[in-house]
C-alpha positions in Angstrom: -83.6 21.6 100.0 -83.7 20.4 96.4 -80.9 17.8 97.7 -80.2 15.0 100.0 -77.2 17.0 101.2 -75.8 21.2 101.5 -72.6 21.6 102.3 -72.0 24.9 103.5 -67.8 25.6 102.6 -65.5 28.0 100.6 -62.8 27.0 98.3 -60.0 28.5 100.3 -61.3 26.4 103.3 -58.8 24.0 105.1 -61.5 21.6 105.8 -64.0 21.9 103.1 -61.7 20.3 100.2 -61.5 17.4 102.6 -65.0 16.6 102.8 -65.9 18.1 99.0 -63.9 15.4 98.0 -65.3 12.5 100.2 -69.0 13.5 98.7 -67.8 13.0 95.7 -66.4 9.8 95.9 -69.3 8.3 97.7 -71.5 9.8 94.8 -74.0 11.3 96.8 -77.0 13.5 96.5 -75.5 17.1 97.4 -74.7 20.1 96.5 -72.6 23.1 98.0 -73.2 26.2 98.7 -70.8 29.2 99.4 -70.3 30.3 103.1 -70.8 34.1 102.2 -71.4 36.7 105.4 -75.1 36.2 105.0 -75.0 32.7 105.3 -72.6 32.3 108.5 -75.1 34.9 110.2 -78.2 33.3 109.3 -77.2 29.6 109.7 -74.1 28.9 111.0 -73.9 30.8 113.8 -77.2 30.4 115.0 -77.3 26.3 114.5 -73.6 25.7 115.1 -72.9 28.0 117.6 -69.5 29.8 116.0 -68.5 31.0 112.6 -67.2 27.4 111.2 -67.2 25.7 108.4 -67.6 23.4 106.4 -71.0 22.4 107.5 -73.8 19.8 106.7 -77.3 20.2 106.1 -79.4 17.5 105.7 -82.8 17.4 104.1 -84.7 16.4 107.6 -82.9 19.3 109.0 -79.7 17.6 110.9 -76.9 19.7 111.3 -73.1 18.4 111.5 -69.8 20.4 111.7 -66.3 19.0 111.6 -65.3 17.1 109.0 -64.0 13.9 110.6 -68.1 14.0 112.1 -69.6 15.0 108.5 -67.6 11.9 107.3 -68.4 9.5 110.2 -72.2 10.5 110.1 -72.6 9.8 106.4 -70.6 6.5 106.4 -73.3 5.1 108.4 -75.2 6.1 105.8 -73.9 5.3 102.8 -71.2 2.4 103.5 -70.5 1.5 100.3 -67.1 1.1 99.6 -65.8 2.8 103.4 -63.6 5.3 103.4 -62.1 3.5 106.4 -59.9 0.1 106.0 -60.8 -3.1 108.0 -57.2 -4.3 108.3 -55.3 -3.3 111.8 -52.7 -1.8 110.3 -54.3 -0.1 107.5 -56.8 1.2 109.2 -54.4 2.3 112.1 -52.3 4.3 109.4 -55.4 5.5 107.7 -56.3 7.4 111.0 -52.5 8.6 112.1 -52.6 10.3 108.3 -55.9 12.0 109.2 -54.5 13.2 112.1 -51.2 14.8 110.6 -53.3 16.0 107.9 -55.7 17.7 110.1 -53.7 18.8 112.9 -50.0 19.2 111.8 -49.7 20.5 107.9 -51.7 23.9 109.2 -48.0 24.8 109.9 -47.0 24.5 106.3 -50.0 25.3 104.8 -50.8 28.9 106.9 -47.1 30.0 106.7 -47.4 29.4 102.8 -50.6 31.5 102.2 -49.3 34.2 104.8 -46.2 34.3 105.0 -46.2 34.8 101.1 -48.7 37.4 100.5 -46.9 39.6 98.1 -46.9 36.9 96.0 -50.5 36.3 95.9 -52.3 39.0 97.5 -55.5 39.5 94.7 -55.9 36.1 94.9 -56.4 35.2 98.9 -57.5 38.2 100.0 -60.0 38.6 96.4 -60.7 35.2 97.9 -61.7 36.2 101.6 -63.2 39.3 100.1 -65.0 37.5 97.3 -67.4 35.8 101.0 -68.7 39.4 101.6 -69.2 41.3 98.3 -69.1 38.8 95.7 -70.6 41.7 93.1 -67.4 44.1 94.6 -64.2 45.4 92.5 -60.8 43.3 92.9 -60.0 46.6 94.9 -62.9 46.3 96.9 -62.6 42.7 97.6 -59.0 42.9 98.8 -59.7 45.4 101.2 -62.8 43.4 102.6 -60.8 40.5 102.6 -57.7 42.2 104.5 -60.3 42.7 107.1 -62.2 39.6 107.2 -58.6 37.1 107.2 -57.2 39.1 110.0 -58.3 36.5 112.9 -56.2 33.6 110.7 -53.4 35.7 109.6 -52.9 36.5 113.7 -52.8 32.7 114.1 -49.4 32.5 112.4 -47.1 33.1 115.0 -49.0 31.2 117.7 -49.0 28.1 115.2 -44.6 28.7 116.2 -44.4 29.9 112.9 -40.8 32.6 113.4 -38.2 33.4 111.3 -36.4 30.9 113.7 -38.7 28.4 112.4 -39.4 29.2 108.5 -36.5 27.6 107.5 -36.9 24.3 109.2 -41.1 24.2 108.4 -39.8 24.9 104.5 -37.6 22.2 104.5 -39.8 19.5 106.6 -42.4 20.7 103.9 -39.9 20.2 100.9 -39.0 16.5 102.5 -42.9 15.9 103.0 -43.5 16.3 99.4 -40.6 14.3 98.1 -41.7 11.9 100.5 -45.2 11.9 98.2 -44.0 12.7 94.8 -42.3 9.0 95.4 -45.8 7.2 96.8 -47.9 8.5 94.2 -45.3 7.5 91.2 -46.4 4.1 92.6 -50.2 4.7 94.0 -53.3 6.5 93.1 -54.5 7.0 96.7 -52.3 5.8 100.2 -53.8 2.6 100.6 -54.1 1.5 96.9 -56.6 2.5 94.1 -58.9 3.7 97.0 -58.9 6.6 98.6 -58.5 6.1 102.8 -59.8 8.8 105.8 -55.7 9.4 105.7 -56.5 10.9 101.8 -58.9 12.9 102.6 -57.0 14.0 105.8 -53.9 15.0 103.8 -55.8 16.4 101.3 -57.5 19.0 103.1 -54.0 21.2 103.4 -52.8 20.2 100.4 -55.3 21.5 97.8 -56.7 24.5 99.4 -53.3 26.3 100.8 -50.3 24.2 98.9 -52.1 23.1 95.9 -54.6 26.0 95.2 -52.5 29.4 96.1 -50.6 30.5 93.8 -47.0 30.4 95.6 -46.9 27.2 97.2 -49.0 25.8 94.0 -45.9 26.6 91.5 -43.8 25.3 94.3 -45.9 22.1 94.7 -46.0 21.5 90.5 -42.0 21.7 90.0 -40.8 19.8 93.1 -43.8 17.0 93.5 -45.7 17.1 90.5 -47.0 13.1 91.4 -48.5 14.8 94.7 -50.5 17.6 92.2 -51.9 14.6 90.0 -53.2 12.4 93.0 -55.0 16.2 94.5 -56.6 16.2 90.7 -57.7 12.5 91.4 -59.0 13.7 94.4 -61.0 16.5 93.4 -62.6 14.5 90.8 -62.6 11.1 91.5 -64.1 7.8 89.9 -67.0 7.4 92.5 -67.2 4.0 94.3 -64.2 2.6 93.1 -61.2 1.3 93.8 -59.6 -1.0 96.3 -57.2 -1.0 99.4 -53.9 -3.7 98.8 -54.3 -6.9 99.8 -52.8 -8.4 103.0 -53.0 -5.5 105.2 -50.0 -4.3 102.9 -48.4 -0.4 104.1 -46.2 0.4 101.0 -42.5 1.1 101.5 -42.8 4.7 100.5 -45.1 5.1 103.4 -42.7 4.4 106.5 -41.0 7.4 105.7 -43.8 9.6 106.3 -45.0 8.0 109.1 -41.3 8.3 110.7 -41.7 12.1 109.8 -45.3 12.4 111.6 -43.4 10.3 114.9 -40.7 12.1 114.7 -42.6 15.9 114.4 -46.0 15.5 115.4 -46.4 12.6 118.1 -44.2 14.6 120.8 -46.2 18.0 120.6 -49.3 15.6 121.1 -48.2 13.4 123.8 -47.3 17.0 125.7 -51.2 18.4 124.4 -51.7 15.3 126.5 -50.3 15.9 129.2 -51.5 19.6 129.3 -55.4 18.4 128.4 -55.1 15.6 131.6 -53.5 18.2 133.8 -56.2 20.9 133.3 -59.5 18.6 133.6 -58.2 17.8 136.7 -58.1 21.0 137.8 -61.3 21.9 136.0 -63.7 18.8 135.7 -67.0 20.2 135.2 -66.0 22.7 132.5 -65.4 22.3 128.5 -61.5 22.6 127.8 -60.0 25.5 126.1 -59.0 25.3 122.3 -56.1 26.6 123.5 -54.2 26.3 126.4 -51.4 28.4 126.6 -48.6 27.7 125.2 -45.5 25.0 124.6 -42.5 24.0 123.3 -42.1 22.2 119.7 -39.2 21.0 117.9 -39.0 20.7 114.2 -35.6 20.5 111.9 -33.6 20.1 114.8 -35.0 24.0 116.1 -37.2 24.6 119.0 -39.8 27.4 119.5 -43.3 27.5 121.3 -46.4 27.3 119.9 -50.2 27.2 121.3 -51.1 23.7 123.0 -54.0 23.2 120.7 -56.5 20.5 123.1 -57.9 19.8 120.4 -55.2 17.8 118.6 -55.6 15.4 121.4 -59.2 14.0 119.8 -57.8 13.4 116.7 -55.3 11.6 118.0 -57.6 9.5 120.3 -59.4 8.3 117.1 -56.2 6.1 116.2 -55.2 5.3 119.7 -58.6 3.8 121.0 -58.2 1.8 117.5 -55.0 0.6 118.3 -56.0 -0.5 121.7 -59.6 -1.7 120.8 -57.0 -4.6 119.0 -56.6 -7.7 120.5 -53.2 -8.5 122.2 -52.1 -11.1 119.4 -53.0 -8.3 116.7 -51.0 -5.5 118.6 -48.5 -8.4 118.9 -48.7 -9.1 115.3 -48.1 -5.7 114.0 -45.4 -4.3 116.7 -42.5 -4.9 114.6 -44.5 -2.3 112.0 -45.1 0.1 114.8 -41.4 0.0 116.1 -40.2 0.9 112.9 -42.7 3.4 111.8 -41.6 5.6 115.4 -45.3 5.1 116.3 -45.3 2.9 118.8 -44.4 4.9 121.8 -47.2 7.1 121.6 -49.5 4.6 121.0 -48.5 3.1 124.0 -48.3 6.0 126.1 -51.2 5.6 128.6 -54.4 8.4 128.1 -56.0 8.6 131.4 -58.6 11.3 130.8 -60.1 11.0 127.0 -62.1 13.4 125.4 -65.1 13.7 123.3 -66.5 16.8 121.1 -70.4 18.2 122.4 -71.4 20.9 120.1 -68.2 21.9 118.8 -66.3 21.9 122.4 -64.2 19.4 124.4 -65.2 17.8 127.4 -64.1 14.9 129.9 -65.3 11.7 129.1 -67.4 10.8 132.3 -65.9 7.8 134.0 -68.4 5.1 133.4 
């Protein structure tokens, strides 16, 4: 390896924009390379176990997949100017922001590149197609790539993505990004004139679905043009710089999109939950399911089901166990905050049975 780092990723990745952006900022020695059909069956697969990306290879020869791990590892690193706030209530909304970002703007962001297709067909499926015969026709890509995104275009409907529910996810989606557009008139990053975990979190959906595709990109430039400048500060940012605010400060702007992640988000999780705790009782010896079945979810006032995604439930753990890793007089101290934010519930909301990622999969946490 002729650098420090590989990142293995794709530009129409989910996850790779998040962690492209983070190696950038930290200014470190890497380089990326394209996830082509070659490379997931020569590497990937056989190291990582399943066709996922992005991945990290490191010049002794470690291996890390998932981007909230790829970010963790290399802070350790390289903790220079961290990613991650010191403040309690910074830091707290840092990680809720990863998690929403992560787990909850795939709605959005796969009904937007599917759901849309006519509108940009060359260019996702050229895209998908583009991984397997780079040296192809545009006709030749397409048609690979019609092949090769089937497994995420099937994903749409289990994500409770219905015509019952298009209308509400559009306008949730419109009201995120007014939400933004009115933050990032005011702020470079969510925290101040650093970028937070939360940044990276949000920005992973935003760029390579809503900011990059063509639909939701045109959509994204008339109604929250703010939102496309702070992706183009993210994509190329001014490396180790920048600072959080003072004083453990949470702008104004942001309580409204915290209320939107409590008032969307924290119920289907607290009910993941439940369903997680339920079935490793049941099955304590044995790695949980990404999916288990399926749930209800309400969003815009409409309720559909969608898959119980177990895996949600990690993410979420990583703000929780922050929250209660607080002493009592800091909890105390920033309660009023939670309360009024809609977060506080579900912070409080006992987790009996955590769980922890081995080699890609979730498993009980043995009881110490």
């Amino acid at each position: 390896m002729s650098s420090e780092y590989t990142i293995y990723g794709a530009d129409l990745s989910y996850y790779t924009g998040k962690v492209r952006s983070y190696m950038r900022y930290k200014n470190l020695d890497w380089e990326e390379k394209v996830a082509n059909l070659d490379v997931y069956g020569n590497f990937i697969i056989p190291r990582v176990g399943a066709p996922i990306i992005p991945v990290l290879h490191t010049s002794d020869d470690e291996v890390v997949q998932d981007t909230t791990d790829i970010i963790d590892y290399l802070e350790t690193r390289h903790p220079k100017c961290s990613v991650y706030p010191t403040t309690a209530k910074q830091k707290l909304v840092a990680l809720m922001l990863e998690c929403y970002g992560d787990e909850w703007l795939v709605i959005p962001a796969m009904h937007y590149r599917w759901n849309y297709l006519d509108h940009q067909k060359d260019f996702v499926l050229g895209g998908f197609g583009q991984l397997g015969a780079p040296d192809g026709s545009l006709e030749e890509k397409v048609a690979l790539g019609e092949k090769m995104s089937a497994p995420f275009r099937g994903v749409v409907k289990k994500l409770g993505v219905t015509e019952a529910t298009i209308p509400a996810i559009e306008n949730s989606y419109h009201e995120l990004l007014a939400i933004l557009n009115e933050h990032f008139s005011k702020y470079a990053y969510l925290l101040g004139s650093r970028p937070s975990i939360g940044d990276f979190g949000l920005l992973g959906p935003l760029y390579a679905h809503l900011g990059r595709d063509p639909y939701p990109k045109k959509e994204m430039l008339e109604r929250a043009p703010e939102v496309y400048a702070w992706i183009e500060r993210m994509n190329d940012p001014q490396p180790l710089s920048g600072e959080f605010l003072d004083n453990d400060e949470i702008p104004e702007t942001l309580i409204p999109l915290l209320q939107k992640m409590s008032a969307e988000q924290l119920p289907d999780i607290l009910n993941v939950i439940q369903r997680n705790q339920q079935w490793m009782s049941e099955n304590p010896e044995a790695n949980i399911p990404r999916q288990l079945g399926m749930h209800d979810f309400t969003i815009g006032g409409v309720t559909e089901s969608r898959m119980i995604n177990s895996y949600s439930q990690w993410m979420f753990q990583r703000a929780y166990n922050f929250y209660h890793s607080l002493a009592q007089n800091q909890q105390s101290e920033i309660e009023d905050f939670l309360s009024q934010s809609g977060c506080l519930t579900a912070l409080q909301t006992p987790i009996e049975k955590q769980v922890q990622r081995q080699l890609g999969q979730l498993e009980l946490i043995p009881s110490s």
